[in-house]
C-alpha positions as CSV (number, residue, x, y, z in Angstrom):
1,X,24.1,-4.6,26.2
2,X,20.8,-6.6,25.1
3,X,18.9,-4.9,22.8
4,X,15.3,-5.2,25.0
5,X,11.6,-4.4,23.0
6,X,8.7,-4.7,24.9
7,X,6.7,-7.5,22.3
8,X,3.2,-8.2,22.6
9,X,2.8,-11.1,20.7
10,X,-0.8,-12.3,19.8
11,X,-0.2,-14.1,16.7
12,X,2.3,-16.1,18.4
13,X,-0.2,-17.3,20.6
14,X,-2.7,-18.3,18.1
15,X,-2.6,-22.4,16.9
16,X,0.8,-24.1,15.2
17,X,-1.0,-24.2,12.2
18,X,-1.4,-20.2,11.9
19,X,2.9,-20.2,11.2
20,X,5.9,-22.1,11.0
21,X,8.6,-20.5,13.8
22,X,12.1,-20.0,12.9
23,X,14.8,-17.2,13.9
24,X,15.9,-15.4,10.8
25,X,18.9,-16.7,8.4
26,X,21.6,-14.4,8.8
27,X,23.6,-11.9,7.0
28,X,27.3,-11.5,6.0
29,X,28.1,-7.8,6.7
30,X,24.9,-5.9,7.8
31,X,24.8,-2.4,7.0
32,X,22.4,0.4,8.0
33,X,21.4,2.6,5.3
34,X,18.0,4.1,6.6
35,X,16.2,4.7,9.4
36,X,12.9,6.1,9.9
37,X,13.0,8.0,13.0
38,X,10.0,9.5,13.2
39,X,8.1,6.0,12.8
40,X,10.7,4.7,15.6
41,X,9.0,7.3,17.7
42,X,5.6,6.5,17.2
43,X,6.5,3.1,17.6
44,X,8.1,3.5,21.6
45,X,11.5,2.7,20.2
46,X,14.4,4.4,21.2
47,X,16.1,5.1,17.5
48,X,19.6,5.3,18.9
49,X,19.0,1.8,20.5
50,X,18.0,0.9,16.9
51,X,21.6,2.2,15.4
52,X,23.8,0.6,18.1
53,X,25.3,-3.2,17.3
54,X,22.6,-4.7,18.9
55,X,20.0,-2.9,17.2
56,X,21.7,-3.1,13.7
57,X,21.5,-7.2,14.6
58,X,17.9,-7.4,14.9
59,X,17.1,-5.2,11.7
60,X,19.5,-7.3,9.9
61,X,18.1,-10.5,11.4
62,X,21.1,-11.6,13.0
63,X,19.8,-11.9,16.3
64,X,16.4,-11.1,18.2
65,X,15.3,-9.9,21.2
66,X,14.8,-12.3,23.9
67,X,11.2,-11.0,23.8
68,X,10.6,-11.4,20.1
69,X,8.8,-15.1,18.5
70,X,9.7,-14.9,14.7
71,X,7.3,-16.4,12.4
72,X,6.7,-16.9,9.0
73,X,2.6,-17.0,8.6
74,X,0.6,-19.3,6.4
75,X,-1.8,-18.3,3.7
76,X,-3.1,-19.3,0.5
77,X,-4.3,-17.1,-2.1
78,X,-5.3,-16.0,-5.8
79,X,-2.6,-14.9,-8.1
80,X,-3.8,-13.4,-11.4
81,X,-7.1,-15.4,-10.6
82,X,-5.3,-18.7,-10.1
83,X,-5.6,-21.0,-7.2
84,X,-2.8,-21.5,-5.1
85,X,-3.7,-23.2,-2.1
86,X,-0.3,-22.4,0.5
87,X,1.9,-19.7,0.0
88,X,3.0,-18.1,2.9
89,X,5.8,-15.9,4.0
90,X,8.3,-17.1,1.5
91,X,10.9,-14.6,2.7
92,X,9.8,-12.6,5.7
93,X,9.4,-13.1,9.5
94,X,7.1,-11.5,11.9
95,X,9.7,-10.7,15.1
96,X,6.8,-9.7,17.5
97,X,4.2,-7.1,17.9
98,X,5.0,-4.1,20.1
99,X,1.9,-1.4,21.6
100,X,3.0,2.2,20.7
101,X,2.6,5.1,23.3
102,X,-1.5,5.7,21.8
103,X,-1.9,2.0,22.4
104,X,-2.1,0.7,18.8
105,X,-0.5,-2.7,18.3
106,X,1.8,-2.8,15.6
107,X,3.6,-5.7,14.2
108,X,7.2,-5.6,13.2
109,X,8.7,-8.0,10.1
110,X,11.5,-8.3,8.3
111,X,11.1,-8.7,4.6
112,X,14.2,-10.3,2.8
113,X,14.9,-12.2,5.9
114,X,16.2,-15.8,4.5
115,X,14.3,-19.1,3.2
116,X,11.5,-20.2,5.2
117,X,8.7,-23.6,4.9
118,X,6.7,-21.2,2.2
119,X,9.5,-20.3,0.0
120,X,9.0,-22.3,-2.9
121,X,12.1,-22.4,-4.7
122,X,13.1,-18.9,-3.8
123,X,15.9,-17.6,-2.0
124,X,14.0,-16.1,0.6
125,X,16.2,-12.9,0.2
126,X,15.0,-9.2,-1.6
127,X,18.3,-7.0,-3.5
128,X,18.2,-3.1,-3.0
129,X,16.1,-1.8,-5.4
130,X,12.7,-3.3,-4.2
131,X,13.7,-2.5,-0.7
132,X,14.1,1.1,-1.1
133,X,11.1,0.9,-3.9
134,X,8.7,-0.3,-0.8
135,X,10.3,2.1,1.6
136,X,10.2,5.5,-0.6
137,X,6.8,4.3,-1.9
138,X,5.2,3.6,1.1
139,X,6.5,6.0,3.5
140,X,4.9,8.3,0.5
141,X,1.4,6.7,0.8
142,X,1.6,7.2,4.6
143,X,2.1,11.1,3.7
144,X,-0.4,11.4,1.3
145,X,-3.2,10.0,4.4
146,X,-3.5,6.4,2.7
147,X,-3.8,3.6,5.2
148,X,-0.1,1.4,4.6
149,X,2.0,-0.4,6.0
150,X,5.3,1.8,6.7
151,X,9.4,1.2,6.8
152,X,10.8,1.4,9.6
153,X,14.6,0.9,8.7
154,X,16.6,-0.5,5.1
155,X,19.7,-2.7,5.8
156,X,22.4,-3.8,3.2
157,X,23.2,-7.7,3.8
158,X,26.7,-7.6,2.6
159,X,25.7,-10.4,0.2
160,X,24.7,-10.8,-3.3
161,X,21.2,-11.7,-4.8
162,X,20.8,-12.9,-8.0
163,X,18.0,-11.8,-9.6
164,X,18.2,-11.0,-13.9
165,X,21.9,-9.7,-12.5
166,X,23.7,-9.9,-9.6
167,X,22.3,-7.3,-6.8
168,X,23.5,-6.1,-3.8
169,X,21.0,-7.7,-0.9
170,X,19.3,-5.8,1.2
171,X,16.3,-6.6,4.1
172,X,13.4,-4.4,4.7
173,X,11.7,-3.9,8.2
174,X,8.4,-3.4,7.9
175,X,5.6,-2.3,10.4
176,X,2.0,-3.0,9.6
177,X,-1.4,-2.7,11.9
178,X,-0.9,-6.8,10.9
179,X,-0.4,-8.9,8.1
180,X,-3.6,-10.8,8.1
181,X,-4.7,-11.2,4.2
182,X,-7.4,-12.6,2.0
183,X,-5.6,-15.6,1.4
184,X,-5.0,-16.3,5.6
185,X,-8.9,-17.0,5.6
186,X,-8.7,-18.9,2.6
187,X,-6.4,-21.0,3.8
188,X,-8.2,-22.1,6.4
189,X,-11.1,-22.4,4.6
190,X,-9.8,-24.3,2.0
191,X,-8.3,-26.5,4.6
192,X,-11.7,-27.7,5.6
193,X,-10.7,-25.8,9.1
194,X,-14.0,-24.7,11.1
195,X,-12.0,-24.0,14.2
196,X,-8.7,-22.4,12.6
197,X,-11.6,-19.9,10.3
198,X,-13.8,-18.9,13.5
199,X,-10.3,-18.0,15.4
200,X,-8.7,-16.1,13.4
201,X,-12.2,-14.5,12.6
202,X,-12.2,-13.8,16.1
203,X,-8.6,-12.7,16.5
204,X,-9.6,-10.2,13.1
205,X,-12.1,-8.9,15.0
206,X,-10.5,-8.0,18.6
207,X,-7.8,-6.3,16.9
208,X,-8.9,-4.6,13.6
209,X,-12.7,-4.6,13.8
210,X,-14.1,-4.8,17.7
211,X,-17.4,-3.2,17.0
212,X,-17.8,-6.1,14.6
213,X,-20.2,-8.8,16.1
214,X,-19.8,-11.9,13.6
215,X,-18.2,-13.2,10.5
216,X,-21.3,-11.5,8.6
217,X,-20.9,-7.7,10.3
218,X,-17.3,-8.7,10.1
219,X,-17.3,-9.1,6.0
220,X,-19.3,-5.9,5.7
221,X,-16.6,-4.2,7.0
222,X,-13.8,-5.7,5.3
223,X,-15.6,-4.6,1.8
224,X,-16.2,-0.8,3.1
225,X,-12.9,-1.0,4.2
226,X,-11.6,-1.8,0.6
227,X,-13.7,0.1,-1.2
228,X,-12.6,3.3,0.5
229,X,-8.8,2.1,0.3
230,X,-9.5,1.7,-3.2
231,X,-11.4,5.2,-3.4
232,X,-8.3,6.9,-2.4
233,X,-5.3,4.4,-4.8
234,X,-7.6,6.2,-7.4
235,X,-7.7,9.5,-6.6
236,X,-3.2,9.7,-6.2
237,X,-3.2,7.9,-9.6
238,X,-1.5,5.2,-8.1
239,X,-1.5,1.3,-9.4
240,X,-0.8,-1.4,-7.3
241,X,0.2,-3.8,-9.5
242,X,-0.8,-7.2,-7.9
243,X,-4.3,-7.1,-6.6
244,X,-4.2,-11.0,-5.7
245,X,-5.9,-11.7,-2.7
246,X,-2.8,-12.6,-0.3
247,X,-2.0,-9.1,-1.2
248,X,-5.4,-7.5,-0.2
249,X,-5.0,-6.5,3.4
250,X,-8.4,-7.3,6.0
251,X,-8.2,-4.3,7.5
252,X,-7.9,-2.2,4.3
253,X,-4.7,-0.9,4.2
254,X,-1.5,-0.8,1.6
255,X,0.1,-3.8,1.4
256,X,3.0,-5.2,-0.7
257,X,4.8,-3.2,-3.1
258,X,6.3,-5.2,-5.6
259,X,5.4,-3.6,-9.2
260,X,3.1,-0.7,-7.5
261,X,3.6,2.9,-9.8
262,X,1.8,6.4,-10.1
263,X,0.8,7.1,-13.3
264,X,2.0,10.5,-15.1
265,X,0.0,10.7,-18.0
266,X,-3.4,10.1,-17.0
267,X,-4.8,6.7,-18.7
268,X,-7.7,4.5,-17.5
269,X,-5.4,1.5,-18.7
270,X,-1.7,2.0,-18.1
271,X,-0.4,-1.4,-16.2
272,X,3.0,-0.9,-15.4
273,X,3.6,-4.4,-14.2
274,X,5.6,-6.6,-16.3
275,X,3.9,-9.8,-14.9
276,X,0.4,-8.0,-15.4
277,X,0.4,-9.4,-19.0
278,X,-3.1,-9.4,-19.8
279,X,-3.8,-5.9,-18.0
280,X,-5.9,-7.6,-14.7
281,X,-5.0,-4.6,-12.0
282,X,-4.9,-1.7,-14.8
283,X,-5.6,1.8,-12.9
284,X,-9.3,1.6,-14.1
285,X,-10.1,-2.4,-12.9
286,X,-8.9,-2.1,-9.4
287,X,-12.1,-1.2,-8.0
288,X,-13.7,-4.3,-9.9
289,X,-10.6,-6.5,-8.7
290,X,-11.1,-5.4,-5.0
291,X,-14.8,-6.6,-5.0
292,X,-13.7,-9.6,-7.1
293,X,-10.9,-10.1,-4.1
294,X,-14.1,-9.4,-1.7
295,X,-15.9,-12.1,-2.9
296,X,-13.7,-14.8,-2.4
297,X,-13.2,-13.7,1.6
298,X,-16.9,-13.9,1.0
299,X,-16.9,-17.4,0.4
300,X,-13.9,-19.0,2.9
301,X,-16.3,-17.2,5.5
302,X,-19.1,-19.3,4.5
303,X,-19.2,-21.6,7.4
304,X,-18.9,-19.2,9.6
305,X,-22.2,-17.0,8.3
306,X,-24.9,-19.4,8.4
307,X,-25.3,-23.2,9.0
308,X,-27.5,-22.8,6.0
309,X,-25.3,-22.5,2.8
310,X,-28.1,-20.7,0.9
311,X,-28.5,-18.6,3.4
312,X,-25.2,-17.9,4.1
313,X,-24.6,-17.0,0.2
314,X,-27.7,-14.8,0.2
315,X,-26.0,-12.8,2.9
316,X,-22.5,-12.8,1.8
317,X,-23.4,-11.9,-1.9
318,X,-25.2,-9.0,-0.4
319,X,-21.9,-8.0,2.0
320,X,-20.2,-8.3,-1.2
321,X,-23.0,-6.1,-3.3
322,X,-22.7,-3.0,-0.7
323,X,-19.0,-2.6,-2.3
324,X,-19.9,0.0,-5.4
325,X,-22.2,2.2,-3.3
326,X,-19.2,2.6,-0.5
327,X,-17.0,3.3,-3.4
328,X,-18.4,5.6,-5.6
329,X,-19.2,7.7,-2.5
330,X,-16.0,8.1,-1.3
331,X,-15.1,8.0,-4.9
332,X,-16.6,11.3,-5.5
333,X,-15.2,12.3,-1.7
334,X,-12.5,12.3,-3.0
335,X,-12.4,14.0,-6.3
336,X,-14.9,16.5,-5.5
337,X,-12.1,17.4,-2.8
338,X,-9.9,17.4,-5.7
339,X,-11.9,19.9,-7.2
340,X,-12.4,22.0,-4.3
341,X,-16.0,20.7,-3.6
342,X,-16.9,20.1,0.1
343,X,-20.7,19.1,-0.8
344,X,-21.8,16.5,-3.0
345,X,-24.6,17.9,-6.1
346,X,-26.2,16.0,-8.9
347,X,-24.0,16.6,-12.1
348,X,-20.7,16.3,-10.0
349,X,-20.0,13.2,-10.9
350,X,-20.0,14.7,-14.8
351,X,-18.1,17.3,-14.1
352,X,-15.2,15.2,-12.7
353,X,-15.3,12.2,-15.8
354,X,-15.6,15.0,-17.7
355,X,-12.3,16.7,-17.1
356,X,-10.4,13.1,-16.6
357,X,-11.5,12.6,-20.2
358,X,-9.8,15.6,-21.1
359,X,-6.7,14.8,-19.3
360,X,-7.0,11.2,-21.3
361,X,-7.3,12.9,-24.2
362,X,-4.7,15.1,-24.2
363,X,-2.8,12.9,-22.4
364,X,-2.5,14.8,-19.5
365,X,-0.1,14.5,-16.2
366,X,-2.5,13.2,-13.7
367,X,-0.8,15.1,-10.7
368,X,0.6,18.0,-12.1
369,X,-3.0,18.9,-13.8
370,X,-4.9,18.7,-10.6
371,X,-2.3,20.5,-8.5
372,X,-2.4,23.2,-11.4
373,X,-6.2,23.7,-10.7
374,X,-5.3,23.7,-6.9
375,X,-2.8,26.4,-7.4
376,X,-4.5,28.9,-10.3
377,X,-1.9,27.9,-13.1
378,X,-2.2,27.4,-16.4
379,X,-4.2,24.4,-16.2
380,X,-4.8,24.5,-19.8
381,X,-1.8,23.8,-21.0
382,X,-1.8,20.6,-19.3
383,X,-4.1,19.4,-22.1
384,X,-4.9,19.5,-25.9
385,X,-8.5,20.2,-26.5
386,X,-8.6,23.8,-24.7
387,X,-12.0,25.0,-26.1
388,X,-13.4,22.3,-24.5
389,X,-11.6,22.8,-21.2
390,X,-12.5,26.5,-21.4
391,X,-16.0,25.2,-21.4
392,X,-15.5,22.8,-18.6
393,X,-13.2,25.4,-16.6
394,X,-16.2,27.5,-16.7
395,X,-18.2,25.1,-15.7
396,X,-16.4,24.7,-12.9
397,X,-16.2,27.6,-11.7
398,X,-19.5,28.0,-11.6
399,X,-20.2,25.1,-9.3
400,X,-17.4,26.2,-7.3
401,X,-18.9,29.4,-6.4
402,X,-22.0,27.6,-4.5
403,X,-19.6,25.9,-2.0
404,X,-19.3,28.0,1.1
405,X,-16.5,29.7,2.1
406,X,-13.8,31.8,0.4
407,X,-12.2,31.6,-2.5
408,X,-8.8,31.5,-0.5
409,X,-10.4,28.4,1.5
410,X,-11.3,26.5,-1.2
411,X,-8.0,26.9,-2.7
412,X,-6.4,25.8,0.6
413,X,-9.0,23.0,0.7
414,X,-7.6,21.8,-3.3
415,X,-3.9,22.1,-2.1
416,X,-4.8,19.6,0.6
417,X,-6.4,17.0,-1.4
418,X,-3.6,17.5,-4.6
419,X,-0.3,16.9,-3.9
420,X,2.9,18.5,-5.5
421,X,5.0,15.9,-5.0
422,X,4.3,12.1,-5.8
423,X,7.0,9.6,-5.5
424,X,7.1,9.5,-9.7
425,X,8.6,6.2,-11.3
426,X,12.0,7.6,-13.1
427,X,12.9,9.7,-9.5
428,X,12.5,6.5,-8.1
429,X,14.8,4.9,-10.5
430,X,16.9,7.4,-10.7
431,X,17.3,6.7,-6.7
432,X,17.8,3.1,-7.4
433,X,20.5,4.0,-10.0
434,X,22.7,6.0,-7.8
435,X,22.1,4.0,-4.3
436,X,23.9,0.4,-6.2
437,X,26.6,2.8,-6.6
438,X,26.6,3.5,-3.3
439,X,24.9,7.0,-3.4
440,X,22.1,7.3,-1.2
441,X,21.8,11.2,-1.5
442,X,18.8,11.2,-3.9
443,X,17.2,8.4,-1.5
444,X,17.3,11.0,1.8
445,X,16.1,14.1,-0.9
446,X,13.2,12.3,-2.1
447,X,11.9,10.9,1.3
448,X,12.4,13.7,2.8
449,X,10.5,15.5,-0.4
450,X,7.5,13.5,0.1
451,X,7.2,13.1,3.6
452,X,5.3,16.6,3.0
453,X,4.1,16.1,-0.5
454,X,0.7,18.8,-0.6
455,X,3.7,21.7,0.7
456,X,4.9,24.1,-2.2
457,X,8.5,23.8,-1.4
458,X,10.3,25.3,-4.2
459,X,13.9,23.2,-3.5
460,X,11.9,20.6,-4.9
461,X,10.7,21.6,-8.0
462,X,12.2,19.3,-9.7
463,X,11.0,16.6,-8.4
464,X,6.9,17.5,-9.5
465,X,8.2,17.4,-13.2
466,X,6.8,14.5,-15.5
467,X,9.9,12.6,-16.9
468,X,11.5,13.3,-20.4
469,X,10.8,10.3,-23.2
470,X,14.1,9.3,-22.1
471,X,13.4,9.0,-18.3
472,X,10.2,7.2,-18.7
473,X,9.8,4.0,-16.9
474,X,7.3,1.7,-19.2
475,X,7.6,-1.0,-16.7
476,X,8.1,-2.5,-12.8
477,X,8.9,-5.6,-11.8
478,X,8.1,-7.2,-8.1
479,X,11.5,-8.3,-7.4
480,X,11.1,-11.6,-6.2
């Protein structure tokens, strides 16, 4: 029986030049080895539909629903600051866009999906490891409340990849609000194209941004959106990786997880990517690579802010200028959250550098010392200098007895803004490890660990502990 999804596709029907069409390459021996059911739900889709034959086929890209219109999409982009002026989807295809049950559109692409027009010497294919990487990572951002794109379902391609060594291949499908980037407007801008920048301006707009009433209003809310993104990578501790701008979403969400890690020991410049050389997207530079990222939307939308160029700078620089205020306002959102602070005082701001200082000092685990606080432990033992953390602890305290409510609250409040579990870089690993020899047991324990990660479930205790010297993963790699 035809597998049938009802696709609403609005990409498809924007220009040629927005995509190159092309039905997937496929696999030898398609396997499925998760699904996310719950996402399946949200999405309209009927998961059992998803685990027959037919199903299996279209997450594999073997075949594709007569309603689907795969496409690889076009965009340039900034990698480590370097120009590259057409990159693309070197090995992923948007099937189609489906309209969930609340009416958000959501596309649906395979990642790992076979060579396409914007491979560049690549295989077009992705091995196991960065698959479930991407799906146990950002199933975890979703849980934690941080816009993303999700996984929907992991399939095993039967086939090998070579990468350093030979890998088991694998394809990823992913769903996303869209997959509009940076680099999509600076392609077109760079392309001298007036009408291919105003449409997809346009099509931006109607779907992410409608309130938005030009390429200006439009701009302004790209840069709030990433500042708050941003806001929030920093308060989990988490690291992208590769900040280049076909990697920084418009609509301000999570995209691409190659290298991405959460830091245990807290340190303003741990890079954990091993093509991060010169330590561009360290924890503590994100915020001043987003608004460097920010600027150069600024200027592909140019033409499209005022016939004027002076004028048009004038305004964008301004757009772009807006981007610390947004930040450090939801910055101190939230870690005064993190500290059980529902208002905003002068000195707060002190208070919190002052006890990340401490943590980076004493070398602190980021997650465990905040959930600590949250829970009444023995917070001091997460660091070295405990004279001075009496004295801040004190401090503390102090302010935290002018916020309303009950002591009981605020607690709850902390327990909701620290989470027990993050998905930490050895479990992940360790996940890795076991699913190439064809264990997939720790994969199902740790997603299913950190699909609730602010509970205090004790089964999972083991999962919140910081890894031994020996467990310690020093670096990531994208995978590509």
């Amino acid at each position: 029986m035809p597998l049938t999804i009802a696709f609403d596709n609005s990409y498809a029907a924007l220009p040629d030049r927005f995509y190159t069409r092309q039905a997937p390459v496929p696999v030898a021996s398609a396997e499925l080895l998760l699904l996310n059911h719950g996402l399946a739900a949200e999405l309209g889709l009927d998961a059992d539909e998803l685990q027959s034959p037919e199903g299996l086929a279209m997450l594999a890209g073997n075949s594709a629903p007569e309603e689907a219109a795969p496409l690889a999409q076009v965009y340039a982009g900034h990698q480590f600051g370097n120009w590259v002026p057409r990159l693309g989807d070197g090995r992923a295809l948007l099937l189609g866009e489906v309209v969930s049950p609340t009416g958000q559109r959501m596309d649906i692409q395979l990642k790992g999906s076979g060579q396409t027009p914007y491979s560049r010497m690549g295989d077009g294919r992705a091995w196991l490891g960065p698959v479930l990487r991407e799906y146990i990572v950002s199933e975890a951002m979703h849980a934690l409340g941080v816009p993303t794109t999700r996984a929907l379902a992991a399939v095993a391609t039967g086939e090998t990849v070579l990468r350093e060594a030979p890998f088991p291949g694998a394809v990823l499908t992913r769903v996303a609000p869209s997959h509009i980037r940076v680099g999509t407007f600076q392609y077109f801008a760079s392309q001298g194209d007036r009408d291919g920048l105003q449409t997809l301006t346009e099509h931006v707009m109607a779907r992410h941004y409608p309130a938005a009433e030009d390429a200006l209003d439009l701009l302004q809310q790209v840069v709030a959106a990433q500042a708050r993104l941003v806001a929030q990578w920093m308060g989990f501790g988490f690291i992208h990786g590769v900040m280049n701008t076909d990697n920084a979403h418009v609509a301000g969400i999570t995209i691409d997880y190659g290298p991405c890690a959460f830091m245990d020991r807290f340190d303003p410049g741990k890079v954990f990517s091993s093509i991060d050389r010169m330590g561009r997207y360290a924890y503590a530079r994100q915020p001043e690579m987003a608004v460097w990222n920010m600027a150069q939307l600024a200027t592909a939308l140019l033409p499209l802010i005022d016939a004027d160029q002076d004028v048009a700078i004038a305004k964008a620089t301004e757009a772009v200028h807006s981007f610390p205020k947004i930040y450090n306002a939801a910055w101190q959102e939230v870690h005064g959250a993190k500290l059980g602070l529902a208002t905003v005082q002068e000195g707060d701001d002190t208070l919190i550098h002052d006890l990340l200082l401490l943590m980076h000092e004493g070398q602190a685990d980021f997650t465990n010392t905040f959930r600590s606080l949250a829970e009444g432990g023995p917070t001091r033992d997460q660091v070295t200098n405990r004279a001075a953390f009496d004295d801040w602890h004190a401090r503390w305290q102090t302010r935290l007895k002018q916020e309303p409510g009950s002591d009981s609250a605020k607690q709850d409040r902390m327990q909701q803004a620290n989470p027990a579990l993050i998905p930490r870089n050895h479990r992940i690993e360790e996940a890795i490890t076991q699913a190439l020899s064809g264990n997939l047991e720790p994969s199902y324990r740790l997603i299913a660990a950190l699909s609730a990660p602010f509970a205090s479930d004790r089964q999972y205790d083991d999962l919140r502990a910081p890894p031994s010297e020996s467990e310690e993963v020093r670096q990531t790699f994208c995978g590509t």
